[in-house]
C-alpha positions in Angstrom: 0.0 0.0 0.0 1.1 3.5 -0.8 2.7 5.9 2.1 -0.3 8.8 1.1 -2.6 5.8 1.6 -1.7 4.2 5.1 -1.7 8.4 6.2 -5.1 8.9 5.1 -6.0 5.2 6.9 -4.2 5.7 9.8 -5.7 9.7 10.4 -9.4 8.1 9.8 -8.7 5.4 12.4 -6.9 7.7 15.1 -10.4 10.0 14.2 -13.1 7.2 14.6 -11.0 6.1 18.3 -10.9 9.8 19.4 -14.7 10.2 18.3 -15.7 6.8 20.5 -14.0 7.9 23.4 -15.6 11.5 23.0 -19.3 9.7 22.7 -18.7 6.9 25.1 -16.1 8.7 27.8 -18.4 12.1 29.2 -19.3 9.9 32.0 -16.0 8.4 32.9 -13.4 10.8 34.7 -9.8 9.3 35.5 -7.8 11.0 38.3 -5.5 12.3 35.6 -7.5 13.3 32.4 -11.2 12.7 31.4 -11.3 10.2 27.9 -13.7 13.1 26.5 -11.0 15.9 26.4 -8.4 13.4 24.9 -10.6 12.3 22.2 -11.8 16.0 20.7 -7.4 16.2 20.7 -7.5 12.8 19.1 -10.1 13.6 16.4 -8.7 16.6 15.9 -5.0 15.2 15.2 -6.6 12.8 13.0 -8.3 14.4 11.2 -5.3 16.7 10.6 -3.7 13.7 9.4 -5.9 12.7 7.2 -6.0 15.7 5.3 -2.7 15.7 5.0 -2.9 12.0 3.8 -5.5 12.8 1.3 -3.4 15.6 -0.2 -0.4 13.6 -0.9 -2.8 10.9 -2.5 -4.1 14.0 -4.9 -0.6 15.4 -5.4 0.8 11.7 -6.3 -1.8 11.2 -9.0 -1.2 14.7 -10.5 3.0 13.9 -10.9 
């Protein structure tokens, strides 16, 4: 598989866990951190990452 594509998988899969710990962690709060607050930073990174994966799969077919 191609680089561009395992960046665009692995941003949509580091999204989806960030958004079930968002849905499923409001109730849960750890001494620490609460799972809500680390999965809006996880969906958020993600979805950074998949943008960026989904711009080098555009790029690569243009060259």
């Amino acid at each position: 598989m191609a680089p561009a594509r395992k960046t665009f998988l692995t941003g949509l899969a580091v999204f989806v866990i960030g958004l079930a710990l968002w849905l499923f962690g409001l109730d849960v709060e750890i001494v620490v951190f609460t799972p809500s607050k680390i999965g809006v930073v996880m969906m958020v990174l993600g979805a950074i990452e998949a943008a960026y994966g989904l711009y080098r799969i555009v790029r690569d077919e243009r060259a």
